[in-house]
LUMPA-383216 format. One record per residue (C-alpha): x, y, z; residue number from 1; residue in three letters. Coordinates in pm, whole numbers. Layout:
N
     xx     yy     zz   k   r
      X      Y      Z NUM ALA
...
This chain:
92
     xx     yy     zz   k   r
  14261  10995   3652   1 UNK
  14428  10815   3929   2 UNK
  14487  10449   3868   3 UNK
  14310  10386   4247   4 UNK
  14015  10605   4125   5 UNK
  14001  10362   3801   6 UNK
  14002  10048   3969   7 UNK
  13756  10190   4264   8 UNK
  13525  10266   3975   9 UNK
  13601   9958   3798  10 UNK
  13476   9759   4113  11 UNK
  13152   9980   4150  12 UNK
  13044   9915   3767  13 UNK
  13111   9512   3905  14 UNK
  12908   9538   4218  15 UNK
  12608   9774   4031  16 UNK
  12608   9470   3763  17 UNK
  12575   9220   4015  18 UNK
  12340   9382   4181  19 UNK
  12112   9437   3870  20 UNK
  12128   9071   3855  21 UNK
  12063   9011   4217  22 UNK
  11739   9232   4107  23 UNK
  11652   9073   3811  24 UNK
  11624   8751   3955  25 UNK
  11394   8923   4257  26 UNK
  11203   9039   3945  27 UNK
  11161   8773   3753  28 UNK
  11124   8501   4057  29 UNK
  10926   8755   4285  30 UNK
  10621   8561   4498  31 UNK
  10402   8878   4475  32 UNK
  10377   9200   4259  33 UNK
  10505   9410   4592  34 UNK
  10831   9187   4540  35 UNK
  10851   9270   4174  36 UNK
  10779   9668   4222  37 UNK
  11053   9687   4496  38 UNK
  11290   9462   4253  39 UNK
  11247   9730   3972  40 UNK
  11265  10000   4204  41 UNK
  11603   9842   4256  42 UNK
  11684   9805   3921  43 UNK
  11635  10137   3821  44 UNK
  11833  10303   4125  45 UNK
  12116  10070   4024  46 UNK
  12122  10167   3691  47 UNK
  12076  10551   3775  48 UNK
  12458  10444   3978  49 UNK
  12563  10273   3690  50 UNK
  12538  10595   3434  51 UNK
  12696  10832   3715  52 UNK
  12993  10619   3764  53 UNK
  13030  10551   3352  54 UNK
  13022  10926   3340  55 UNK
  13325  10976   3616  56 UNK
  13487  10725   3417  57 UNK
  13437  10823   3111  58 UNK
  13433  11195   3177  59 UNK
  13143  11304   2971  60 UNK
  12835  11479   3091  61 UNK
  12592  11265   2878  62 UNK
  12605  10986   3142  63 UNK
  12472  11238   3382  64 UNK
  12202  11373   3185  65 UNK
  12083  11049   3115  66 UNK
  12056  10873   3509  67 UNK
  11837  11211   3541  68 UNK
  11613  11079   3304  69 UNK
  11649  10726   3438  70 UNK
  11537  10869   3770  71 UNK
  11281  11064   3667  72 UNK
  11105  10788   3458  73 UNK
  11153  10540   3725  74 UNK
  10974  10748   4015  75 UNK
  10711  10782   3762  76 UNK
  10660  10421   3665  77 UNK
  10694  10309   4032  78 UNK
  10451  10577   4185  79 UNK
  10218  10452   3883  80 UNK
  10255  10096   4002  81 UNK
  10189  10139   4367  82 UNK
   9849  10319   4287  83 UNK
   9770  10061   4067  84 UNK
   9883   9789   4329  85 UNK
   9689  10029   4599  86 UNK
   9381  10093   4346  87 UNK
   9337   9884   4103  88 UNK
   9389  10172   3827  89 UNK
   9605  10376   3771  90 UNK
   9417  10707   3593  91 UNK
   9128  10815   3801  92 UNK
């Protein structure tokens, strides 16, 4: 691995951190329940981009299997949570 490629992915993991924090905060802070979905939406996509670039860094296919599951479980939990925003249940 190139030392440019390191520090590149280095500065990613930084900026994916700070941006789960940014979301987080949206989370925890959020005026309605529209704010909080969006904020874990977030959350999840940033920690999906957190796995792939631990697993170019790391070089291990494990990181990649897991932000598939990330992804998957977080499309499920937020399409849950709109119907129940839309709703008012979630399991008709």
């Amino acid at each position: 691995m190139t030392p440019l490629l390191y520090w590149a992915l280095v500065i990613c993991l930084m900026c994916l951190a700070l941006a789960m924090g940014c979301a987080l905060l949206r989370m925890l802070r959020g005026p309605t329940a529209q704010d909080r979905v969006m904020a874990l939406d977030c959350f999840y996509i940033n920690g999906m981009l957190m796995m792939l670039a631990l697993g170019v860094l790391y070089r291990n296919n494990v990181y990649f299997e897991a932000a598939l599951l990330i992804a998957i479980f977080g499309f499920v939990g937020s399409m849950a949570m709109a119907k129940f925003l839309l709703r008012g249940e979630v399991i008709e």
